[in-house]
MISEVEX-338255 format. One record per residue (C-alpha): residue in one letter; residue number from 1; x negated, y negated, z. Coordinates in nm, 3 decimals, decimal comma. Last residue first. Example, Ala and Ser with C-alpha at 12.3 -4.5 7.8 and 13.67 -1.06 7.14 Angstrom:
2
[s; 2; [-1,367; 0,106; 0,714]] [a; 1; [-1,230; 0,450; 0,780]] 
REM end
This chain:
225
[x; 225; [-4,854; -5,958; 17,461]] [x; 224; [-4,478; -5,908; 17,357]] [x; 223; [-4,476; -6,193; 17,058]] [x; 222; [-4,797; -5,980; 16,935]] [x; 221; [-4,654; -5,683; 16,952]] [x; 220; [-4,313; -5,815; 16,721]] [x; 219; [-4,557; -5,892; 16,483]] [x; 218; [-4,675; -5,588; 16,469]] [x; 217; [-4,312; -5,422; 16,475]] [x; 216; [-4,194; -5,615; 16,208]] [x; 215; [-4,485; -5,557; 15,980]] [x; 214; [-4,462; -5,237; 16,006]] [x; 213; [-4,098; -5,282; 15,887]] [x; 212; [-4,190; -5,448; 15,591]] [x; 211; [-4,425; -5,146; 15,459]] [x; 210; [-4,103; -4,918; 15,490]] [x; 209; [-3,994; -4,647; 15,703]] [x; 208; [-4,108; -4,758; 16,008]] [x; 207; [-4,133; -4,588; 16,362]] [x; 206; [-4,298; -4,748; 16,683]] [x; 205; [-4,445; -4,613; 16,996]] [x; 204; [-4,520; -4,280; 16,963]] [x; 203; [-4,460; -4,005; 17,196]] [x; 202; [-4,379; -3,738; 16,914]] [x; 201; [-4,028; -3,697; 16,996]] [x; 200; [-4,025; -4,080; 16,981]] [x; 199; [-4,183; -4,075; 16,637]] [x; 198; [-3,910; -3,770; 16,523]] [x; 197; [-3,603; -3,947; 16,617]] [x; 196; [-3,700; -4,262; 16,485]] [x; 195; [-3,742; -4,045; 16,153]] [x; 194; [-4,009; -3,874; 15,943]] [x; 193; [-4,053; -3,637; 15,655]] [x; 192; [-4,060; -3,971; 15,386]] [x; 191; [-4,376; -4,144; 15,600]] [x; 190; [-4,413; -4,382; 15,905]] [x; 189; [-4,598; -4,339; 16,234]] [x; 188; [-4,698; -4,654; 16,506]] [x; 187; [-4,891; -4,611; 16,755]] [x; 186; [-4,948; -4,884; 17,012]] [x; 185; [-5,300; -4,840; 17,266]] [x; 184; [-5,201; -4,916; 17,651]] [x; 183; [-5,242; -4,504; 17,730]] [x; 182; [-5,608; -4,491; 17,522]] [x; 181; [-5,713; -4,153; 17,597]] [x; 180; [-5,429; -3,950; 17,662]] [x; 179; [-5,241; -4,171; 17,388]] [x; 178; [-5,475; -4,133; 17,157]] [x; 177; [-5,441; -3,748; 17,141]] [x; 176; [-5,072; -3,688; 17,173]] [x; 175; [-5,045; -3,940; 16,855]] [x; 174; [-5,301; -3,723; 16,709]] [x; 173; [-5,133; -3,381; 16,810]] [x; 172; [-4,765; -3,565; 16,682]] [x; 171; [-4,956; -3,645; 16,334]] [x; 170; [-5,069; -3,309; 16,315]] [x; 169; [-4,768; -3,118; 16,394]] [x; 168; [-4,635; -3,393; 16,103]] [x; 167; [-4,821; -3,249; 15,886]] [x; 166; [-4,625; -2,993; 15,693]] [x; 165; [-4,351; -3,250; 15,665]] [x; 164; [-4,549; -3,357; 15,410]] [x; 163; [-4,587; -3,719; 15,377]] [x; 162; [-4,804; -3,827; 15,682]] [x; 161; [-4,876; -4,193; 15,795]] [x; 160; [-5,034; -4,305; 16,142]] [x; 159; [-5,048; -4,660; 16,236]] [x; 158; [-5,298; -4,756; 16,547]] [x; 157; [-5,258; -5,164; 16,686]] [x; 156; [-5,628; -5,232; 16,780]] [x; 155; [-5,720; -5,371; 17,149]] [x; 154; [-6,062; -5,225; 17,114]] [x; 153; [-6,223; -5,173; 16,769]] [x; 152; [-6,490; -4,990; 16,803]] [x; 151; [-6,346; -4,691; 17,085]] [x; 150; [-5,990; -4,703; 16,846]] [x; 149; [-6,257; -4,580; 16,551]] [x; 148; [-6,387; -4,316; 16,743]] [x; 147; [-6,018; -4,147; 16,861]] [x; 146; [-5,897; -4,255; 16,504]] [x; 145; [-6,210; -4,025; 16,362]] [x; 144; [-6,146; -3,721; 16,625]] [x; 143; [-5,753; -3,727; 16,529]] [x; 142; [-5,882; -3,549; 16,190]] [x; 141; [-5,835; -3,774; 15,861]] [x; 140; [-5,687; -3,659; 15,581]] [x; 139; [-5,691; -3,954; 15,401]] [x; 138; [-5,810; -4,295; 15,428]] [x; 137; [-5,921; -4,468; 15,740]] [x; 136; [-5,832; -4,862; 15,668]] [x; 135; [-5,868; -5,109; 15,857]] [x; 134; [-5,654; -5,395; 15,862]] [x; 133; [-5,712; -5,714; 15,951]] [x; 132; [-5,389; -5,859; 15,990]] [x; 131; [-5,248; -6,206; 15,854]] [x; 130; [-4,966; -6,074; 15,631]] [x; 129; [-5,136; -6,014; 15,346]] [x; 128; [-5,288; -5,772; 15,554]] [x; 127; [-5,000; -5,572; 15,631]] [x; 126; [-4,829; -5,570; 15,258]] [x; 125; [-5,181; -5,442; 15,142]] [x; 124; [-5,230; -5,173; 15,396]] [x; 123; [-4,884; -5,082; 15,375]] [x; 122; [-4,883; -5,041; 15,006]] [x; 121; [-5,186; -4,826; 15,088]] [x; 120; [-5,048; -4,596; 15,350]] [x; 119; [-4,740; -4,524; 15,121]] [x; 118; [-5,005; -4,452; 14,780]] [x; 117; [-5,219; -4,220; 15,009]] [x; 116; [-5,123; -3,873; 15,020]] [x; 115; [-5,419; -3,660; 15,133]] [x; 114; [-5,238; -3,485; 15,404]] [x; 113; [-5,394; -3,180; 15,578]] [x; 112; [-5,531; -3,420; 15,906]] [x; 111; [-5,387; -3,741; 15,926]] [x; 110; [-5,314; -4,060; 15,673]] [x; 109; [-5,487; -4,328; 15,827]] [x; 108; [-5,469; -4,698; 15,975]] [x; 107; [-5,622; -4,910; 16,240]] [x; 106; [-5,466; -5,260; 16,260]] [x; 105; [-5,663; -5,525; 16,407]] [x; 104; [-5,520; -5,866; 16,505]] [x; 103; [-5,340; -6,183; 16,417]] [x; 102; [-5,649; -6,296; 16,170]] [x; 101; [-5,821; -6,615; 16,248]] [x; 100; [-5,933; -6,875; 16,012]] [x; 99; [-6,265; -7,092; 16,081]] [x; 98; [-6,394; -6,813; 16,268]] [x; 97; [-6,702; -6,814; 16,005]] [x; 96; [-6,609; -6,455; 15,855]] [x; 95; [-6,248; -6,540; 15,815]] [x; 94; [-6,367; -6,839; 15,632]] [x; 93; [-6,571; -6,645; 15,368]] [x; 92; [-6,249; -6,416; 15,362]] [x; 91; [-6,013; -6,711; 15,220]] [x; 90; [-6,107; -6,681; 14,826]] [x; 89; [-6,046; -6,275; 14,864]] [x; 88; [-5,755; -6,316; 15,084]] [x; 87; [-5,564; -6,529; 14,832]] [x; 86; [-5,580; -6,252; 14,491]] [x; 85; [-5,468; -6,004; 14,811]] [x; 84; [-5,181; -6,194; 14,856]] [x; 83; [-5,087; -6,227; 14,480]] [x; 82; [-5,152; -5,806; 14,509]] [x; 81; [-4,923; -5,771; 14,755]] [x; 80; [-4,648; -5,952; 14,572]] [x; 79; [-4,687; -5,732; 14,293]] [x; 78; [-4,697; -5,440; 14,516]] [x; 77; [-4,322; -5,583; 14,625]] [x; 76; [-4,255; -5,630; 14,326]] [x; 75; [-4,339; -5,291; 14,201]] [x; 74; [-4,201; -5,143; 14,532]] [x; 73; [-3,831; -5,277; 14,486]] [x; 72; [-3,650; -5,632; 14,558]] [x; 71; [-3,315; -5,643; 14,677]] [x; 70; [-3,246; -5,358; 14,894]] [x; 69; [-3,200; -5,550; 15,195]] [x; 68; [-3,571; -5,480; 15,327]] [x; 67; [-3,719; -5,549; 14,990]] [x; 66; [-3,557; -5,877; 15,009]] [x; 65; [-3,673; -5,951; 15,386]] [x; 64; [-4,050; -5,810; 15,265]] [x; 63; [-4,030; -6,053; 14,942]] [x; 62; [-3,937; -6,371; 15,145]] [x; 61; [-4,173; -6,265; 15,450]] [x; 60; [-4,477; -6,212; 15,220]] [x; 59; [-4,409; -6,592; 15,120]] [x; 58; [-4,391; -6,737; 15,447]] [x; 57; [-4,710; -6,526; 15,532]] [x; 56; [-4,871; -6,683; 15,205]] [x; 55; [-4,750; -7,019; 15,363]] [x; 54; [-4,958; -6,967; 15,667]] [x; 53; [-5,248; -6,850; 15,503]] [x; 52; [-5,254; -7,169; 15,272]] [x; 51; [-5,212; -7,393; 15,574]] [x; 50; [-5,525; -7,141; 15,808]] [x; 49; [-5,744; -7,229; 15,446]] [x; 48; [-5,694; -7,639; 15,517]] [x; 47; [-5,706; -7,799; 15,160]] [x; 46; [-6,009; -7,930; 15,101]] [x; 45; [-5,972; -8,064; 14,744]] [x; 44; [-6,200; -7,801; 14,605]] [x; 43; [-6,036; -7,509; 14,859]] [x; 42; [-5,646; -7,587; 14,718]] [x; 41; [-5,790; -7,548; 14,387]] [x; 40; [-5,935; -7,213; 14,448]] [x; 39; [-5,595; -7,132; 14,605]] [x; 38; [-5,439; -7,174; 14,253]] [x; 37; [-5,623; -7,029; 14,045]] [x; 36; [-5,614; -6,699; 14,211]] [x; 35; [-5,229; -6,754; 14,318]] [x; 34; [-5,137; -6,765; 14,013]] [x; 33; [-5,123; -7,018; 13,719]] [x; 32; [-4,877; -7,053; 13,451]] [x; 31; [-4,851; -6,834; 13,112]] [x; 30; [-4,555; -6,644; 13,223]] [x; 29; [-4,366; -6,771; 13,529]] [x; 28; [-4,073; -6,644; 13,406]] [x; 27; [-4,171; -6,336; 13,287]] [x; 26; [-4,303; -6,250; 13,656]] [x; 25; [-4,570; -6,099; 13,566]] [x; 24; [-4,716; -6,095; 13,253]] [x; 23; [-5,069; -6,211; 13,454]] [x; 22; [-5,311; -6,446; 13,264]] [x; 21; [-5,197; -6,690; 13,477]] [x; 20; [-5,335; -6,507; 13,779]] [x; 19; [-5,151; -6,302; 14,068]] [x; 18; [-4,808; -6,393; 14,053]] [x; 17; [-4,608; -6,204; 14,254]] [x; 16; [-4,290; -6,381; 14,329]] [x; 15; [-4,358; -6,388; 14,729]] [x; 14; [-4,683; -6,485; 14,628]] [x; 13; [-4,640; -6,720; 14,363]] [x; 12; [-4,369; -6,929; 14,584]] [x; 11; [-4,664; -6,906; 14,880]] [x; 10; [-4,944; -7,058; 14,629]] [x; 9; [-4,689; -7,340; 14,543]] [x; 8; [-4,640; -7,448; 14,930]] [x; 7; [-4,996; -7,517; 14,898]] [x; 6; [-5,015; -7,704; 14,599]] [x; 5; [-4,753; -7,888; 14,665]] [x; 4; [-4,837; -7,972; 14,994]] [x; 3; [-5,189; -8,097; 14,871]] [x; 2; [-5,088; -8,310; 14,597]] [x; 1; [-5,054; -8,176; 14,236]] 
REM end
């Protein structure tokens, strides 16, 4: 397999989600390789790791475009995360020399009184297969540990998530919070008790209801900047 093929095969398996060849999923592609055997090839013969990023983004867009029109559904689109994922692991050695650069940071958390997490991790996934580096807060955290976090990692992108609608006084103190202290920094919120209504009640920047969307509006920061 030359080296186009090969690398324009590791973004087909990711936007179909196929992680390994020892993967069930999809039934169609049962019994061939993944992405995990895959982009370990692509690295033995050389293949450039910023090409094989670039074509997993082409392939997180496919799935993320479908899931936004209501034609592909969480479990592929976790699927699809996971491929990504299977990439990221062989590629972070090169992230860690400079020799592949992410898009930016993304700081993200579930606030204060919320310890759902199964939204803000989909997210997490979809986000940095994308490109991102994303770091993740966990759950229930108070607006003191974003405030401290946003201090290390100037010029970070902030994304809040909250399920119960319970916590979204919380969420809008947080968002309150950062943006007293860090005016330039973006928020964006997302969760089932919210709305676009809601995040620009709350003074934040960006709303999405979906893992795709955040996406969106990250990318579209970066065309902005």
């Amino acid at each position: 397999m030359e080296t186009q093929e090969l690398i324009e095969k590791i973004g087909l398996c990711v936007a179909r989600g196929k992680v390994n060849i020892a993967s069930p999923f999809p039934k169609d592609m049962l019994g061939q390789e993944g992405t995990d055997e895959l982009t370990r090839r692509a690295l033995e013969i050389e293949c450039p790791p910023d090409k094989i990023l670039l074509a997993c983004n082409d392939g997180m867009q496919v799935i993320g475009s479908k899931f936004g029109r209501g034609e592909a559904f969480v479990p592929e689109l976790l699927m699809s995360a996971k491929a990504m994922n299977a990439v990221m692991a062989h590629l972070k050695p090169f992230f860690k020399a400079g020799t592949v650069k992410t898009k930016g940071k993304f700081l993200l958390g579930t606030v204060m009184g919320d310890l759902h997490d199964i939204g803000k991790n989909l997210v997490s996934m979809v986000v940095e297969g994308n490109g991102w580096e994303v770091i993740d807060l966990g759950v229930d955290c108070k607006t003191q540990k974003f405030i401290d976090k946003i201090k290390e990692n100037p010029g970070c992108i902030v994304g809040l998530s909250a399920l119960l609608t319970t916590t979204m006084a919380n969420m809008a103190k947080t968002v309150e919070e950062i943006k007293a202290q860090f005016p330039e920094t973006k928020v964006i919120v997302g969760g089932a008790p919210l709305s676009i209504g809601a995040a620009i009640k709350m003074g934040a920047d960006g709303y999405s209801p979906n893992p795709q969307g955040a996406v969106e509006y990250l990318n579209n920061c970066l065309i902005a900047s």
